[in-house]
BALOBA-1460 file (C-alpha; in Angstrom, 3 decimals):
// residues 313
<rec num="1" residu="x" x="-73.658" y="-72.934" z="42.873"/>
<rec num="2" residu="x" x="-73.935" y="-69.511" z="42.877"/>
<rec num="3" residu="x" x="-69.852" y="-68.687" z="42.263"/>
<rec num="4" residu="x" x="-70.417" y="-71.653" z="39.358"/>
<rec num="5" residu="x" x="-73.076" y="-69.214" z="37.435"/>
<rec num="6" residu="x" x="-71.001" y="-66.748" z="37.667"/>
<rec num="7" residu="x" x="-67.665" y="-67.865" z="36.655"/>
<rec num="8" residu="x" x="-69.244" y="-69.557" z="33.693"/>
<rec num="9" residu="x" x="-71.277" y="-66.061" z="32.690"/>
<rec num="10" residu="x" x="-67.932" y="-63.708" z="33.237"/>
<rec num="11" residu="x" x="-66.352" y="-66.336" z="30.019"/>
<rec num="12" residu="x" x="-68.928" y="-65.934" z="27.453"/>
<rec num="13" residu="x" x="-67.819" y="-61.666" z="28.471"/>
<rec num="14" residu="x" x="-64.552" y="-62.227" z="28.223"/>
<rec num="15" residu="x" x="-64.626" y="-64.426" z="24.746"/>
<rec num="16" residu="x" x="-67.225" y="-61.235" z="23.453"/>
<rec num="17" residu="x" x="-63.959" y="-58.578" z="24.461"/>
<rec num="18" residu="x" x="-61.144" y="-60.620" z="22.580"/>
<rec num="19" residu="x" x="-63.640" y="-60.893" z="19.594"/>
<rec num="20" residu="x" x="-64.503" y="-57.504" z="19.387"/>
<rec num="21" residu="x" x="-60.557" y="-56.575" z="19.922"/>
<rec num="22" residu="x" x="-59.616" y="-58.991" z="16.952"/>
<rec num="23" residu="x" x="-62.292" y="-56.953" z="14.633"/>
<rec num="24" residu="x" x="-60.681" y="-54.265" z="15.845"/>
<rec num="25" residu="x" x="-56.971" y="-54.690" z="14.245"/>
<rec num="26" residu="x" x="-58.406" y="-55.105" z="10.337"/>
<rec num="27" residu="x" x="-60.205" y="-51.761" z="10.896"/>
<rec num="28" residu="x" x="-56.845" y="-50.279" z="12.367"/>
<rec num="29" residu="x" x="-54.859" y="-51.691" z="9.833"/>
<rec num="30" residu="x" x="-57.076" y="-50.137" z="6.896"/>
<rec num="31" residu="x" x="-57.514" y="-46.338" z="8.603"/>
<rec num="32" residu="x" x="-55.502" y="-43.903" z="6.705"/>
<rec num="33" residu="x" x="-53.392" y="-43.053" z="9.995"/>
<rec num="34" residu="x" x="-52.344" y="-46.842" z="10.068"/>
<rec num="35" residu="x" x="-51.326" y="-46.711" z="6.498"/>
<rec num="36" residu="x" x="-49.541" y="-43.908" z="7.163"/>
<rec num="37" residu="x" x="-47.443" y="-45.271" z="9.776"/>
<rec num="38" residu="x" x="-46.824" y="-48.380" z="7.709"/>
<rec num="39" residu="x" x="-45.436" y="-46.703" z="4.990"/>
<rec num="40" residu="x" x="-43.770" y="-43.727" z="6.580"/>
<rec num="41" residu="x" x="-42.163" y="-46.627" z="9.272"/>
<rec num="42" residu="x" x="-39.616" y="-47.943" z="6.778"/>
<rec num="43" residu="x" x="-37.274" y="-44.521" z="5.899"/>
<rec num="44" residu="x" x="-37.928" y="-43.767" z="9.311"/>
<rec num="45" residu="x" x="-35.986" y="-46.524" z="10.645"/>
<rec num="46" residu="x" x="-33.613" y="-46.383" z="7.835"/>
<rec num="47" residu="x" x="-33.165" y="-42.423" z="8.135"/>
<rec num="48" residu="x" x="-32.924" y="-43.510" z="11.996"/>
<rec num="49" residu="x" x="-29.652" y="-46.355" z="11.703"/>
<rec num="50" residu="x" x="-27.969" y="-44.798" z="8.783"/>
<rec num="51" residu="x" x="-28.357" y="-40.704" z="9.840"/>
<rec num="52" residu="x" x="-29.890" y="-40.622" z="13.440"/>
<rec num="53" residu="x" x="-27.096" y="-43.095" z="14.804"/>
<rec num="54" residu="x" x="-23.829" y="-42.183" z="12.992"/>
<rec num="55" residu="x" x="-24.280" y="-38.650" z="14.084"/>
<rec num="56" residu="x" x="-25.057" y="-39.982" z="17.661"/>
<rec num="57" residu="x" x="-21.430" y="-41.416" z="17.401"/>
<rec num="58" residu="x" x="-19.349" y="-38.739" z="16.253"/>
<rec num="59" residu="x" x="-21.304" y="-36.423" z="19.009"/>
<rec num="60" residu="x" x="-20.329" y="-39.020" z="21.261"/>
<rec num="61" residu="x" x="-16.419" y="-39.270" z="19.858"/>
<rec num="62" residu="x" x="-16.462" y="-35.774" z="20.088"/>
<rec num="63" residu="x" x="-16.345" y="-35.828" z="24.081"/>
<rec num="64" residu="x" x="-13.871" y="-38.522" z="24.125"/>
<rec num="65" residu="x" x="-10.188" y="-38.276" z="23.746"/>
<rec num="66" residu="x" x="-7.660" y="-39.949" z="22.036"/>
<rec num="67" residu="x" x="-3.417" y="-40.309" z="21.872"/>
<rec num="68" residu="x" x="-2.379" y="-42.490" z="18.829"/>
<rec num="69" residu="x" x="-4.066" y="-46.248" z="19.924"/>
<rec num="70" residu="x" x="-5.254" y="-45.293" z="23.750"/>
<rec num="71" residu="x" x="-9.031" y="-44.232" z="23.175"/>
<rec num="72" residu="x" x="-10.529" y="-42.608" z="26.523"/>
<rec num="73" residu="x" x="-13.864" y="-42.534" z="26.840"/>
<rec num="74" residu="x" x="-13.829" y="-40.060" z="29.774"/>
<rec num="75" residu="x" x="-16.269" y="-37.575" z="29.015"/>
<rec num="76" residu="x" x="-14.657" y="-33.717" z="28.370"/>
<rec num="77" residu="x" x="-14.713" y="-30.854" z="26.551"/>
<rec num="78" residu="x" x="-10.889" y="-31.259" z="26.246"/>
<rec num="79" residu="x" x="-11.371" y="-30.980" z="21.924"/>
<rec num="80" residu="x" x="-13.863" y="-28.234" z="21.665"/>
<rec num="81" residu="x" x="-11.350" y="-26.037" z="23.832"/>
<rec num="82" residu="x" x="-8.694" y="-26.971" z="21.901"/>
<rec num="83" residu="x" x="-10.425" y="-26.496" z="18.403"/>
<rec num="84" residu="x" x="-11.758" y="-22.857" z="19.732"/>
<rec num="85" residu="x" x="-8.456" y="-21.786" z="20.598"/>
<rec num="86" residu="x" x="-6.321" y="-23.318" z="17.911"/>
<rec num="87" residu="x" x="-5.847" y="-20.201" z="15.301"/>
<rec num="88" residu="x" x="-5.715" y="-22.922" z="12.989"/>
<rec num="89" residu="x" x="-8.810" y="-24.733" z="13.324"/>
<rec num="90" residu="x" x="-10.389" y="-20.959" z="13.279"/>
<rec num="91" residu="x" x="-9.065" y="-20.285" z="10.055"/>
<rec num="92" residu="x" x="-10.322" y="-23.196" z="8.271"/>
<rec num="93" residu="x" x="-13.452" y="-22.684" z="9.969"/>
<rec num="94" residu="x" x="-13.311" y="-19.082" z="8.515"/>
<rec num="95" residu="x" x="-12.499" y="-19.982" z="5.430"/>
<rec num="96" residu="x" x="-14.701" y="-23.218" z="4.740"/>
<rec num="97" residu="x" x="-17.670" y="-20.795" z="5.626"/>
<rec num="98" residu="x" x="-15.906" y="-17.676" z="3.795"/>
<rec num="99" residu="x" x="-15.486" y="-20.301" z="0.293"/>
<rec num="100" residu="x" x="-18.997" y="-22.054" z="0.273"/>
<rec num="101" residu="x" x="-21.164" y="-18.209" z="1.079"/>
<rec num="102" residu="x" x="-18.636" y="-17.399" z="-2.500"/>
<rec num="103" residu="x" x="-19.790" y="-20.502" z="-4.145"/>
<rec num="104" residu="x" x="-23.102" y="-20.697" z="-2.905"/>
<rec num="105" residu="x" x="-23.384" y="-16.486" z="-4.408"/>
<rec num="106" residu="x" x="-21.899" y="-17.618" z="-7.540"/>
<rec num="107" residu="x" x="-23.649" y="-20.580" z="-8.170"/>
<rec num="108" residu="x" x="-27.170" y="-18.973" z="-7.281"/>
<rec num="109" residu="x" x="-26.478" y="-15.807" z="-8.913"/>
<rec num="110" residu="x" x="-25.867" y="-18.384" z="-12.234"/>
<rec num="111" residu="x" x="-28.320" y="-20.227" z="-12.281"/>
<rec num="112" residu="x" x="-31.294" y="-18.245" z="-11.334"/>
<rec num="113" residu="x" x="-31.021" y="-16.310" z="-15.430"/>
<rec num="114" residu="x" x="-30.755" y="-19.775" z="-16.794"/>
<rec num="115" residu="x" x="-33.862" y="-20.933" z="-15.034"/>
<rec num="116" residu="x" x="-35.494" y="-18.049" z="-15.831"/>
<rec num="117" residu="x" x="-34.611" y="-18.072" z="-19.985"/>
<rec num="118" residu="x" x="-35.479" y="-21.573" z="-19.739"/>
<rec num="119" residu="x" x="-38.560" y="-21.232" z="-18.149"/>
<rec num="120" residu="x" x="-40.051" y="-18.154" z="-19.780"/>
<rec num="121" residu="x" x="-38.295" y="-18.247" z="-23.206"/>
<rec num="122" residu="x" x="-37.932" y="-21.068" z="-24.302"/>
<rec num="123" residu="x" x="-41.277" y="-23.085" z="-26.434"/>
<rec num="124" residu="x" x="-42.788" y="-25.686" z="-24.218"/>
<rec num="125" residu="x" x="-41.879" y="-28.392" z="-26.695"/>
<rec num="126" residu="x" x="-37.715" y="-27.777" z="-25.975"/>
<rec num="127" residu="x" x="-37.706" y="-27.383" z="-22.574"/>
<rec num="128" residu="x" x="-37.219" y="-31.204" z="-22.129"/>
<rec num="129" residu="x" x="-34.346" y="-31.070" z="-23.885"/>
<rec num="130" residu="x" x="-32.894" y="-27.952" z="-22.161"/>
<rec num="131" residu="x" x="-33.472" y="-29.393" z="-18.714"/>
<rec num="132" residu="x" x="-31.597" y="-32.867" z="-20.465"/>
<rec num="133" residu="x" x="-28.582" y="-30.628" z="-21.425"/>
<rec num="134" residu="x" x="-28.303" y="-29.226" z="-18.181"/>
<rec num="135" residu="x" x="-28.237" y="-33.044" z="-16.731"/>
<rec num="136" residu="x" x="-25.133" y="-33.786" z="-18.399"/>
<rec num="137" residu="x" x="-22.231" y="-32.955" z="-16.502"/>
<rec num="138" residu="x" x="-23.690" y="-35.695" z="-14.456"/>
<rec num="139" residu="x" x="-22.475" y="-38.286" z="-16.564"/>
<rec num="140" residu="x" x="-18.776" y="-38.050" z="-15.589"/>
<rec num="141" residu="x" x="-17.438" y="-38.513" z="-12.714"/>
<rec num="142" residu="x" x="-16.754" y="-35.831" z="-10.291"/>
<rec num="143" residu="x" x="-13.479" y="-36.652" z="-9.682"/>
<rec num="144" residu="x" x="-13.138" y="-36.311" z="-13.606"/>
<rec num="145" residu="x" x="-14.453" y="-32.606" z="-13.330"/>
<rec num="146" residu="x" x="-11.955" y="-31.650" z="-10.699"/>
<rec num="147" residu="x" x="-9.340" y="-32.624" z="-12.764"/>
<rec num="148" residu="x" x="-10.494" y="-31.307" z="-15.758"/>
<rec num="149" residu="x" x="-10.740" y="-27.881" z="-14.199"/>
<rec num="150" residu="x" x="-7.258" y="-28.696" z="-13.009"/>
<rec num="151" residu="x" x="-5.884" y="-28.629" z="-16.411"/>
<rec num="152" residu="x" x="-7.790" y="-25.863" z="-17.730"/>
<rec num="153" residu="x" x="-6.683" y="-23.166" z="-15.009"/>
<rec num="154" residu="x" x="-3.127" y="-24.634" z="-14.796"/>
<rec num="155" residu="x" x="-0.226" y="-22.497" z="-15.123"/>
<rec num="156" residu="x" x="0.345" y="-24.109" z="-18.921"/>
<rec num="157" residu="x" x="-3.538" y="-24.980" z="-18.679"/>
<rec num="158" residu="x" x="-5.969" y="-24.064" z="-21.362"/>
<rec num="159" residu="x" x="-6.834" y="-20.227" z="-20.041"/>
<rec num="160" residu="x" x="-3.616" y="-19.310" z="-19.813"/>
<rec num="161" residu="x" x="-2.772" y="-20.536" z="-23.176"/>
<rec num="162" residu="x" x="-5.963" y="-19.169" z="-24.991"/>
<rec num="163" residu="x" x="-5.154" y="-15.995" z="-23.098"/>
<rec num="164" residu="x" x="-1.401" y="-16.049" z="-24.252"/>
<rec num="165" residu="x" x="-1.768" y="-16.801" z="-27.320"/>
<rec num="166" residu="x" x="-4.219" y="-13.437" z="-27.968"/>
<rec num="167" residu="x" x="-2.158" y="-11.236" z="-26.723"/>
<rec num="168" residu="x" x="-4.757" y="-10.377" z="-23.485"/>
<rec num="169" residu="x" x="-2.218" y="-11.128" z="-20.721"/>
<rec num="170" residu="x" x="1.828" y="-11.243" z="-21.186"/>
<rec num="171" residu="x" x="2.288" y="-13.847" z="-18.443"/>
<rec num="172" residu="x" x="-0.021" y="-16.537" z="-17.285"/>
<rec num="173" residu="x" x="-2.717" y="-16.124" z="-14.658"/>
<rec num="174" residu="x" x="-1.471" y="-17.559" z="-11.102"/>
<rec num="175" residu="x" x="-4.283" y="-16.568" z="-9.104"/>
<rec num="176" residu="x" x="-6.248" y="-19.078" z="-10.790"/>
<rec num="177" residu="x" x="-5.437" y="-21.877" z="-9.577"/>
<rec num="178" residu="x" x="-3.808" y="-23.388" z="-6.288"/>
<rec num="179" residu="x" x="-5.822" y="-21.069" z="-4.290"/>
<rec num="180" residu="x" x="-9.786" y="-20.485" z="-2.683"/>
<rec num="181" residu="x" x="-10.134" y="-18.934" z="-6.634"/>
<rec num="182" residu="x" x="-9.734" y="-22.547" z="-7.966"/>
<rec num="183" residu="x" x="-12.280" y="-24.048" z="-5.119"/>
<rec num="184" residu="x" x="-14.863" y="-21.568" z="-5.457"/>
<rec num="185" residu="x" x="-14.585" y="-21.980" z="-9.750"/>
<rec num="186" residu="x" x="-14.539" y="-25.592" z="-9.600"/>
<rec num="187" residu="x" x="-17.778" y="-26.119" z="-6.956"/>
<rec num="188" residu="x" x="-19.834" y="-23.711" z="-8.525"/>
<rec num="189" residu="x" x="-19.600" y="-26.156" z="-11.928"/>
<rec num="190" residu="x" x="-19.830" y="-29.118" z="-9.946"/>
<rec num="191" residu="x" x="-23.395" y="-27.885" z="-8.463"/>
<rec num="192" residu="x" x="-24.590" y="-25.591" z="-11.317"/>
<rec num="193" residu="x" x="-27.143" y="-28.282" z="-11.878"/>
<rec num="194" residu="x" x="-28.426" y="-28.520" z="-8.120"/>
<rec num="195" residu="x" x="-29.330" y="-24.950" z="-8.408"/>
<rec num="196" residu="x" x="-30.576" y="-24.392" z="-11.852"/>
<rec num="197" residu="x" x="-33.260" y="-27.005" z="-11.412"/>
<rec num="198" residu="x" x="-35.158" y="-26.372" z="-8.161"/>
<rec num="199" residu="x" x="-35.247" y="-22.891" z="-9.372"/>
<rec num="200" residu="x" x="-36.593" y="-23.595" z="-12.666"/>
<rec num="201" residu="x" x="-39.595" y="-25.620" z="-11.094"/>
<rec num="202" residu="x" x="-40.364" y="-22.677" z="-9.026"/>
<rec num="203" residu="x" x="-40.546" y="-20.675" z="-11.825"/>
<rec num="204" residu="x" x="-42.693" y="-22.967" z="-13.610"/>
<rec num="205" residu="x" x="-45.225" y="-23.021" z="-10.837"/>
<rec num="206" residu="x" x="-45.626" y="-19.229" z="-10.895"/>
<rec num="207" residu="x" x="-48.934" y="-18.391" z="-12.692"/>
<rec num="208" residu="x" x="-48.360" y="-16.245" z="-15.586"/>
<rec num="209" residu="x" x="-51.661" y="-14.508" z="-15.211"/>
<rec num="210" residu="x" x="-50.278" y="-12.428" z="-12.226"/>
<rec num="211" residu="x" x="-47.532" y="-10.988" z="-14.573"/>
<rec num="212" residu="x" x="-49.675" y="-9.534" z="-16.861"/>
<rec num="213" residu="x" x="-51.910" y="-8.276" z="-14.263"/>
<rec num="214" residu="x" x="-49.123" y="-6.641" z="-12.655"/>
<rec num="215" residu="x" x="-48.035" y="-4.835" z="-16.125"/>
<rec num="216" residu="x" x="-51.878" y="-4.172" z="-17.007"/>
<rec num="217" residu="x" x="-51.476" y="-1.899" z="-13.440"/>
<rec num="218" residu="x" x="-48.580" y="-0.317" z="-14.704"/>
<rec num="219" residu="x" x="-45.451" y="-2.063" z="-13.295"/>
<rec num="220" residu="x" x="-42.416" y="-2.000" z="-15.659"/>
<rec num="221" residu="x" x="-40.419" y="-5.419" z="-16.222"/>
<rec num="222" residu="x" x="-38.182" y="-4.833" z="-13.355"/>
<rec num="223" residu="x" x="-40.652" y="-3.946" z="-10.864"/>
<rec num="224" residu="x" x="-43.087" y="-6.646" z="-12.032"/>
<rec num="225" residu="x" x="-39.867" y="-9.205" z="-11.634"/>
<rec num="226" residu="x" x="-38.933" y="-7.349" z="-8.290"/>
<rec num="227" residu="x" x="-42.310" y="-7.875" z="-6.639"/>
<rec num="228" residu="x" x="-44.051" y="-10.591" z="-8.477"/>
<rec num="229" residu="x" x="-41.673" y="-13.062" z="-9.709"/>
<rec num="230" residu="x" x="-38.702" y="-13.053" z="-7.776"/>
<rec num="231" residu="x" x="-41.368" y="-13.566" z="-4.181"/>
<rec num="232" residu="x" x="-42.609" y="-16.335" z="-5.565"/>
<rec num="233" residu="x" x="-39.503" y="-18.006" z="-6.743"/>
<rec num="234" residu="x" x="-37.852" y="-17.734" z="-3.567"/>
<rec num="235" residu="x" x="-38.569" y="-21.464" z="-2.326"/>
<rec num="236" residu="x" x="-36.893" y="-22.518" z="-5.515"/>
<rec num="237" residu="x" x="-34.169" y="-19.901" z="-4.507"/>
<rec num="238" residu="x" x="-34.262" y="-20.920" z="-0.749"/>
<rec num="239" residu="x" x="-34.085" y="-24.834" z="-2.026"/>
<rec num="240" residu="x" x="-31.035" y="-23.969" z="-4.450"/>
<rec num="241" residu="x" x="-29.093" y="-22.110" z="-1.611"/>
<rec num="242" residu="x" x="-29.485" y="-24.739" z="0.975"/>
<rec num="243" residu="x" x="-28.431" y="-28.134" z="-1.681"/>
<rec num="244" residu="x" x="-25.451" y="-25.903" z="-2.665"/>
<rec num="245" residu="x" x="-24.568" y="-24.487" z="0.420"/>
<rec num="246" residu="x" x="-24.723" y="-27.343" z="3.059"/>
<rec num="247" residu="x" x="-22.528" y="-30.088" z="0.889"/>
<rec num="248" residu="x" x="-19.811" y="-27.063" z="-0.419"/>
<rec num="249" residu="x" x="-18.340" y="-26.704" z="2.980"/>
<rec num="250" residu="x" x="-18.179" y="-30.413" z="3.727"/>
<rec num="251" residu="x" x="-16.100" y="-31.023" z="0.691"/>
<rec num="252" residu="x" x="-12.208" y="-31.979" z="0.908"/>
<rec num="253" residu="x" x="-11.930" y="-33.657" z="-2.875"/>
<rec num="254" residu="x" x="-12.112" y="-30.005" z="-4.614"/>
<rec num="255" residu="x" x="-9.778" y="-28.437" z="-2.103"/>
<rec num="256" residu="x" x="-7.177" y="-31.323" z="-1.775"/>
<rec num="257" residu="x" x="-6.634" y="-31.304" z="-5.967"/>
<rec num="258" residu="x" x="-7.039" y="-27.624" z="-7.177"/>
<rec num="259" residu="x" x="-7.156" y="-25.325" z="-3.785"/>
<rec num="260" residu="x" x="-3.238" y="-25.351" z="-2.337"/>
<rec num="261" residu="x" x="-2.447" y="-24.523" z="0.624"/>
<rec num="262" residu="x" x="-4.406" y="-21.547" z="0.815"/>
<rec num="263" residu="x" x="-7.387" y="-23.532" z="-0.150"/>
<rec num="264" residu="x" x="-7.477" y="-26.100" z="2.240"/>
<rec num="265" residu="x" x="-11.333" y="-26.135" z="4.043"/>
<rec num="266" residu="x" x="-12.190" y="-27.876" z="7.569"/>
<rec num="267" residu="x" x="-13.474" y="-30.796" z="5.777"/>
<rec num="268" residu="x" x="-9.690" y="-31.307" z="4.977"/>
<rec num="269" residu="x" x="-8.367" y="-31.186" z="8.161"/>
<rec num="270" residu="x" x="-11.202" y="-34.017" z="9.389"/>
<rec num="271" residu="x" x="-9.853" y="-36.083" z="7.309"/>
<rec num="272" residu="x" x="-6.483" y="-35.507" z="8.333"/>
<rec num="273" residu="x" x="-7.460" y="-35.843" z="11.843"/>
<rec num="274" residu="x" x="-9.276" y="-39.154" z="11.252"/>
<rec num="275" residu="x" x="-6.939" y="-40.497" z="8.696"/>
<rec num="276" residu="x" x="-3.389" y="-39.524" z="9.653"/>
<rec num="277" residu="x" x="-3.220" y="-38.382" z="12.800"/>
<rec num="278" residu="x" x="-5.438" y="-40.957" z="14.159"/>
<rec num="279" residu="x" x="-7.616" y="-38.530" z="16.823"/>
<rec num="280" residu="x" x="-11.045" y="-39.573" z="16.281"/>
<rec num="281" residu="x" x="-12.385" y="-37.330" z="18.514"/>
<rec num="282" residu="x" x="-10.748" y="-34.323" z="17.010"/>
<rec num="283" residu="x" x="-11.918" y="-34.968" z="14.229"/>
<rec num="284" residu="x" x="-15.090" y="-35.920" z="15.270"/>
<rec num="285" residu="x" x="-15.288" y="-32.418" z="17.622"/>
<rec num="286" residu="x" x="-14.046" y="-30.317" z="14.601"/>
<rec num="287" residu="x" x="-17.111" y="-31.903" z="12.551"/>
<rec num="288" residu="x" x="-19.549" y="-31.139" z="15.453"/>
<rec num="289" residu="x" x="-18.498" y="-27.263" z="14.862"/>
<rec num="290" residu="x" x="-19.142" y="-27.909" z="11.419"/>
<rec num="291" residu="x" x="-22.538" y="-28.960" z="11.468"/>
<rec num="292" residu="x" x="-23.567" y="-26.128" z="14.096"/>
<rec num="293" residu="x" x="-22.206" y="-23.444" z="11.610"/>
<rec num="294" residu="x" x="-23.831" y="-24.840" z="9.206"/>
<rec num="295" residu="x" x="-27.333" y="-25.253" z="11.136"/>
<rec num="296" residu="x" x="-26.716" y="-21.317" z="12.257"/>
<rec num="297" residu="x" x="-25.650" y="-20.001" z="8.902"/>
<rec num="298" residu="x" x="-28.979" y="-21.437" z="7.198"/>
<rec num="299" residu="x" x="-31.230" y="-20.463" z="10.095"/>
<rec num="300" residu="x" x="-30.411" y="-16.894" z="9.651"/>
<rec num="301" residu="x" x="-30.909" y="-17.495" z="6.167"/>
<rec num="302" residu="x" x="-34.256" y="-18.666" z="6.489"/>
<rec num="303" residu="x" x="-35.263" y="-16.187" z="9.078"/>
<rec num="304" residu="x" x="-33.976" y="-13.248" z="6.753"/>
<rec num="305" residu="x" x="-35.717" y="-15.031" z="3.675"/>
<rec num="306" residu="x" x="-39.004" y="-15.302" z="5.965"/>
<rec num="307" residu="x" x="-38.810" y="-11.362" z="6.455"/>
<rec num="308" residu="x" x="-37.955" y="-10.706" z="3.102"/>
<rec num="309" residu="x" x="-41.019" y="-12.394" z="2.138"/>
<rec num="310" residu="x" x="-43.365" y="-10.682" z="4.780"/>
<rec num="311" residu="x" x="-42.105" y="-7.345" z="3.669"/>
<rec num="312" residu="x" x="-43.194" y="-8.234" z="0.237"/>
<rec num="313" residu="x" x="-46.780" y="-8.805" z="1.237"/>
């Protein structure tokens, strides 16, 4: 009688602790951590299968090897030897890095007066349309650029001619073209855009009420654009350096059509490795080397940035 009572008083308990955890999941599901979960869930898994787990692979590839068909998956270091001691692979290493830093400068070093004329010359009303002309390039195809630029620094290309024709040079230009000149001209173009506009909305950000406080003190221009402007448009600065510089040294396109031999980049010989000589893992160690030059370049481009920064304070 007595284990009756109290088997039939411990269900009421546990019917009152699935109730309560039912009410529960509505209030979960309308918290603002919940929400946040749902909605940062879905790039999260697709950021995980379409970044996270290619990259896995080619780390993976990387410590396998490979002769024509026979794939061994026999973990070794085998390719990262081989690609450190390779001259070769060194030089296009040294070069890739060597062409996007000149690119990267170029680019930057372009776009940060346009940003700037846009931004503090130009009437409020036009700036759309500025910012629209800039967006143009974008409407043919890159492959389209390439060649263009092909044509105008060929041998017979439109420089030479113009420059020909006026009497400035007796012969054409061959350093131009067929070389890391023709890479480093051609990718600056290409991402001219990438670098104008993330500095531009930095610049736009930057109250204008601290510039004339700054001349009111007695700064000249350049002083007042040394140690009030420029600090504050370095994360538009540190945005356009890191969209140009991280893609540049990947490319093979730009190299393959206008760089020659002497303009061949690492990205080239990945593909090569992947595409010709069928060694996967080569190609997949070269790209691992890649990446970490990359990651260490921009690092110590940060960390110089961040004490640039602290000195200005």
């Amino acid at each position: 009688m007595i284990a009756s009572e109290t088997g039939s008083g411990a269900i009421p308990m546990i019917k009152l602790k699935i109730n309560i955890k039912i009410k529960a999941w509505p209030r979960l599901g309308r918290s603002e951590a919940a929400q946040g979960y749902f909605l940062v869930a879905p790039p999260f898994l697709y950021a995980l299968l379409l970044l996270a787990a290619p990259l896995a692979a080619i780390v993976l590839f990387s410590f396998w090897t490979q002769d024509y068909l026979t794939l061994d998956t026999t973990l070794t270091l085998k390719n990262y030897r081989e690609a450190l001691s390779d001259p070769l692979y060194g030089e296009l290493l040294l070069r890739s890095l060597v062409i996007s830093l000149a690119v990267t400068a170029a680019t930057v070093l372009t776009a940060f007066p346009i940003a700037y004329f846009i931004s503090f010359s130009v009437p409020p009303s036009r700036k759309s349309m500025w910012i629209f002309l800039i967006t143009i390039p974008f409407w043919s195809s890159y492959l389209m650029r390439v060649f263009l630029w092909k044509v105008i620094l060929g041998y017979n290309g439109v420089l030479n001619t113009t420059l020909t024709g006026l009497g400035i040079i007796d012969e054409p230009l061959s350093f131009i073209l067929y070389n890391a000149n023709a890479v480093v001209i051609t990718l600056a173009h290409a991402y001219a855009p990438f670098a104008i506009l993330p500095i531009y909305v930095a610049l736009e950000k930057i109250d204008r009420s601290l510039l004339e406080a700054s001349r009111d003190l007695g700064e000249s221009r350049v002083m007042t654009f040394l140690r009030v402007t420029l600090p504050l448009a370095m994360p538009g600065v540190v945005a356009a350096v890191l969209i140009v510089f991280i893609p540049t040294i990947g490319d093979y396109v730009t190299p393959r059509l206008v760089g020659g031999p002497n303009g061949l980049m690492i990205a080239n010989m990945i593909q090569t490795q992947f595409l010709k000589l069928n060694n996967a893992p080569m190609g997949a160690a070269l790209a691992v080397l890649a990446m970490a030059m990359v990651t260490a370049v921009s690092l110590v481009f940060l960390f110089l940035n961040r004490r640039y920064l602290k000195g200005q304070k």
